[in-house]
Backbone as a ProteinNet text record, in pm:
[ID]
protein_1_A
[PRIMARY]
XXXXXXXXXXXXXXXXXXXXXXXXXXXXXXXXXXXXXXXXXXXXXXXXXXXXXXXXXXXXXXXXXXXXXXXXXXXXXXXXXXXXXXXXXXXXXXXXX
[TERTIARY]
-2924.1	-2974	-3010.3	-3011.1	-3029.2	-3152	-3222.9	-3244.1	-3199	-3196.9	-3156.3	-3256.9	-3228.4	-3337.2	-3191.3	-3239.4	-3172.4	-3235.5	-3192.9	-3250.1	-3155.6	-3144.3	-3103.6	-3152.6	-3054.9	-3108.9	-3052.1	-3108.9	-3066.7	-2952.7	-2856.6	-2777.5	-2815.9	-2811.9	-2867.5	-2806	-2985.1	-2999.8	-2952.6	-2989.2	-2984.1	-3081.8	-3210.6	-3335.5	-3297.9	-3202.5	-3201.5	-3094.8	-2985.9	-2975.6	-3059.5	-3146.8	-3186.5	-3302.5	-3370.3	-3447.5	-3384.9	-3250.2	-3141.6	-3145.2	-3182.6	-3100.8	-3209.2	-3330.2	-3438.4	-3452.9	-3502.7	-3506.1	-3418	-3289.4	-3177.2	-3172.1	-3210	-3230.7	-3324.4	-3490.9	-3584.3	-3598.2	-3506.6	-3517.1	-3367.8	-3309.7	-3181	-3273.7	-3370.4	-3431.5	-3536.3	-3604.4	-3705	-3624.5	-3501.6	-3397.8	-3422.2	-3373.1	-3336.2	-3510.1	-3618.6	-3724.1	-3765.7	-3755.1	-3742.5	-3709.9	-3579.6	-3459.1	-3509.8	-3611.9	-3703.8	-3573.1	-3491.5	-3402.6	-3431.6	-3519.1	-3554	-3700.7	-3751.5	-3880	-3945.9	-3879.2	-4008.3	-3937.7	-3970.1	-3868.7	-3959.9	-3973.3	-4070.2	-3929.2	-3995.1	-3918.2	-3982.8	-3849.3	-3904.6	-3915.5	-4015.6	-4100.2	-4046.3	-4035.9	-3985.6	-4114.7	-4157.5	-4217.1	-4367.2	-4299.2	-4366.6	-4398.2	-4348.6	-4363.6	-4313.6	-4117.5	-4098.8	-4010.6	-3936.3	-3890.8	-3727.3	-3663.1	-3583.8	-3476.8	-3547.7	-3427.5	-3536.1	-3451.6	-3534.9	-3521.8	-3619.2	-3622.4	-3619.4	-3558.9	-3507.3	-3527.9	-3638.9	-3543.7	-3538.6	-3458.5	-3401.6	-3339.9	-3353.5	-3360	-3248.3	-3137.8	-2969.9	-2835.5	-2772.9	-2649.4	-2545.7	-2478.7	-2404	-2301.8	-2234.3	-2188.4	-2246.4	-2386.3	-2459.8	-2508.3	-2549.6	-2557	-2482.5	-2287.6	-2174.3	-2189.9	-2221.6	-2219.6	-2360.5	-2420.6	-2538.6	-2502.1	-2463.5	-2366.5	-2304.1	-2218.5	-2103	-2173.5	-2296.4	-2329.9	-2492.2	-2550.5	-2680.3	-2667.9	-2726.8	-2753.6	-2739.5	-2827.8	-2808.8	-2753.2	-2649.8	-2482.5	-2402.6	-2382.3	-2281.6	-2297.4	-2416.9	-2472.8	-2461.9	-2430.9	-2413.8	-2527.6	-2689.1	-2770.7	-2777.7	-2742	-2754.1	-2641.7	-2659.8	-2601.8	-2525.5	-2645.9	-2619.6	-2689.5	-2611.6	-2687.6	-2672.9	-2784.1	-2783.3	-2844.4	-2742.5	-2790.5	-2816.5	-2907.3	-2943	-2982.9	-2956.9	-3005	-3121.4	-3157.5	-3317.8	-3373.4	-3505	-3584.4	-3700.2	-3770.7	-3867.1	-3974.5	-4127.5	-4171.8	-4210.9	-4309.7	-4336.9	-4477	-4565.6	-4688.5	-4607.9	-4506.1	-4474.1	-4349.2	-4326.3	-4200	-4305.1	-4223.1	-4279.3	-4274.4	-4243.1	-4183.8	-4319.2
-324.6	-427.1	-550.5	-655.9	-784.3	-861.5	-973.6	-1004.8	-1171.5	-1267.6	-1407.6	-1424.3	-1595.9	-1658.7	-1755.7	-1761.3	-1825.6	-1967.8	-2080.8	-2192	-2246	-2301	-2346.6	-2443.1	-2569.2	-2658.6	-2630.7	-2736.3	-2653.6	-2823.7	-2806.3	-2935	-3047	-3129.6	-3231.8	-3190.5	-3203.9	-3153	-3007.4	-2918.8	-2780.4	-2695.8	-2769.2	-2753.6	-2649.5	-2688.5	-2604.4	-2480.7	-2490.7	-2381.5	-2299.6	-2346.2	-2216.4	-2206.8	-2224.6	-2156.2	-2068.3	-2091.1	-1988.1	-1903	-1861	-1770.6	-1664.7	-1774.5	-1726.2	-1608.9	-1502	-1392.6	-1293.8	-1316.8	-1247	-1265.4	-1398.8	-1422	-1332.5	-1364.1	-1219.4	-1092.9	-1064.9	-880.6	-867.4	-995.1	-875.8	-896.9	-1032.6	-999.6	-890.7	-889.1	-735.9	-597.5	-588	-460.8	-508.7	-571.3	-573.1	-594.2	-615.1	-598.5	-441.8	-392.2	-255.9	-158.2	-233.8	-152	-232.9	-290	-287.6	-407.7	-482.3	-559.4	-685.8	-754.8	-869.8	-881.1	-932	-956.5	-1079	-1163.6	-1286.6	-1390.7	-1417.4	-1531.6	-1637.8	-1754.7	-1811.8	-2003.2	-2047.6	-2155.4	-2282.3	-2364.4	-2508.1	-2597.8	-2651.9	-2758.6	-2928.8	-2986.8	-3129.2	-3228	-3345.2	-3396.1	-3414.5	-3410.4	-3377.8	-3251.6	-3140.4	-3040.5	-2896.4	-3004	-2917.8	-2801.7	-2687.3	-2617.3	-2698.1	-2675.7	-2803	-2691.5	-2576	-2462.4	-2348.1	-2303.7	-2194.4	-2107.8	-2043.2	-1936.9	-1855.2	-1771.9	-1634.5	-1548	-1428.9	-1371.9	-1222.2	-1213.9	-1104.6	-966.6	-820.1	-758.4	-669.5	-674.6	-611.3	-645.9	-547.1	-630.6	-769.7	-767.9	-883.2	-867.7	-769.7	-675.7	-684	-702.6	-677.9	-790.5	-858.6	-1000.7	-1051.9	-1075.8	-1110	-1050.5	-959.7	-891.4	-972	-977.9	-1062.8	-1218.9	-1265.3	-1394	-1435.7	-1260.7	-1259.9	-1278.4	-1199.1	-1166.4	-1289.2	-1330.1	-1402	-1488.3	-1427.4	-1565.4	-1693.8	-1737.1	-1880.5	-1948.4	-1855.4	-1872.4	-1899.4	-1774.9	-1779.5	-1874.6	-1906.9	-1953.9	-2178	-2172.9	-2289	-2370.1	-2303.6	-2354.3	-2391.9	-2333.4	-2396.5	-2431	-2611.5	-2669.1	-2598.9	-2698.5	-2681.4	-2539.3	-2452.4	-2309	-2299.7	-2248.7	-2233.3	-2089.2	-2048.6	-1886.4	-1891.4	-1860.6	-1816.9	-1687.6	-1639.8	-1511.1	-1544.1	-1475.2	-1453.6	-1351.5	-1353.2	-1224.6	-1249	-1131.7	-1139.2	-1111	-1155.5	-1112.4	-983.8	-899.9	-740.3	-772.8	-899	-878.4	-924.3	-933	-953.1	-877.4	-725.1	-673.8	-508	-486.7	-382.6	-221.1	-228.1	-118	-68.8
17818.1	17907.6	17826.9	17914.6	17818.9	17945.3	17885.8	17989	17977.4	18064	18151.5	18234.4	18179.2	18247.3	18356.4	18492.4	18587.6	18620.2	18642.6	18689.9	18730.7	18879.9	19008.9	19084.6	19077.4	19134.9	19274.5	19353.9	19521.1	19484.3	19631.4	19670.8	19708.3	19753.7	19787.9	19950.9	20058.2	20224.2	20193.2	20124.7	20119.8	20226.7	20249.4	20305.6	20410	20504.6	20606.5	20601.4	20475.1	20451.9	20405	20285.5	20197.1	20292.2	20411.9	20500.9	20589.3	20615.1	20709.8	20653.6	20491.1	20426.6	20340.3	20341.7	20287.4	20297.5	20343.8	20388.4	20301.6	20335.7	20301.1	20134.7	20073.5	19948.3	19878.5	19948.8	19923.5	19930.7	20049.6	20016.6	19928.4	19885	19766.8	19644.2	19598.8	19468.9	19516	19621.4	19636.2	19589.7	19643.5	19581.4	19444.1	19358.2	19228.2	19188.6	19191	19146	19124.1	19241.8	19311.5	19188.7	19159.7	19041.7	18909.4	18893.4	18764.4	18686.7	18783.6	18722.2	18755.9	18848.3	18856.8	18831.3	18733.8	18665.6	18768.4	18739.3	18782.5	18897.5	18989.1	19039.9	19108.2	19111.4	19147.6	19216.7	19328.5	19384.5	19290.6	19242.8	19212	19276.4	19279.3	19386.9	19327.2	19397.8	19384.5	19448.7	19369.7	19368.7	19483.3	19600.2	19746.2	19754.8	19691.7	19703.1	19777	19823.7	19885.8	19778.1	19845.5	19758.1	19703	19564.1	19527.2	19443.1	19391	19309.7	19307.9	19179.2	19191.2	19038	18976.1	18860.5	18820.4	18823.1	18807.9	18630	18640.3	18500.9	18543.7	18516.6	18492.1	18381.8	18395.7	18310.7	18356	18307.5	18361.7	18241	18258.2	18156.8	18253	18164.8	18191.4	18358.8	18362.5	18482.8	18557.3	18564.7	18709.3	18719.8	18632.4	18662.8	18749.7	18638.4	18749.3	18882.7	18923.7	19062.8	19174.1	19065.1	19143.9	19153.5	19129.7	19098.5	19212.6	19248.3	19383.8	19519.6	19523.3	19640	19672.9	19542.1	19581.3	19701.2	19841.1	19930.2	19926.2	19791.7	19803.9	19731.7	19682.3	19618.7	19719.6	19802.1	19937.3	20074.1	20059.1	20162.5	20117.3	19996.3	19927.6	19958.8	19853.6	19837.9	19723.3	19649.6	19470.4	19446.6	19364.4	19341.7	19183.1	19090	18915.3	18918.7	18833.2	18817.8	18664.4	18602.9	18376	18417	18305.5	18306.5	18150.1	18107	17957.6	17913.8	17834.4	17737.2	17712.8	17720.7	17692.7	17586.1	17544.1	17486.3	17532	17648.8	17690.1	17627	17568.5	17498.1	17548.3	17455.2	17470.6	17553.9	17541.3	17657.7	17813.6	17822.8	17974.7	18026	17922.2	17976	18090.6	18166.5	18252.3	18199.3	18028.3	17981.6	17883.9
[MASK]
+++++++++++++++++++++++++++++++++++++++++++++++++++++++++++++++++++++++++++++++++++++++++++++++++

């Protein structure tokens, strides 16, 4: 397992997709939290404060990543615009192990 850090900017007028989709976005990272493979995910806020992307890390190999890639809501649903996936090393005071 490796872990990645995700950061996602949303599109420009995404707003009312990624609220269509919201839901469906939270219970697939609730599954993959569930499965001790999604660590932290928190929405990025844009100046006013509405939601603008979003942060993801994650603890999975590369395979399941791609698979999460295929299916993320607000992939399919064409809420995120620019998406950076990075390798990561989580430190040892914030891993669940």
């Amino acid at each position: 397992m490796s872990h990645y850090l995700l950061t996602a900017t949303d599109k420009a007028g995404a707003m009312d997709r990624r609220i269509a989709c919201r839901d469906e976005h939270i219970a697939y990272i609730d599954k993959l939290r569930d499965q001790d493979k999604a660590l932290l995910g928190a929405a990025q806020l844009d100046d006013d404060g509405k939601m603008s992307g979003s942060v993801i890390f994650f603890d999975m190999t590369k395979e399941e990543l791609d698979d999460y890639m295929k299916e993320e809501p607000y992939i399919t649903n064409k809420v995120w615009g620019d998406i950076k996936i990075t390798e990561c090393k989580i430190g040892p005071s914030f891993k669940n192990n």
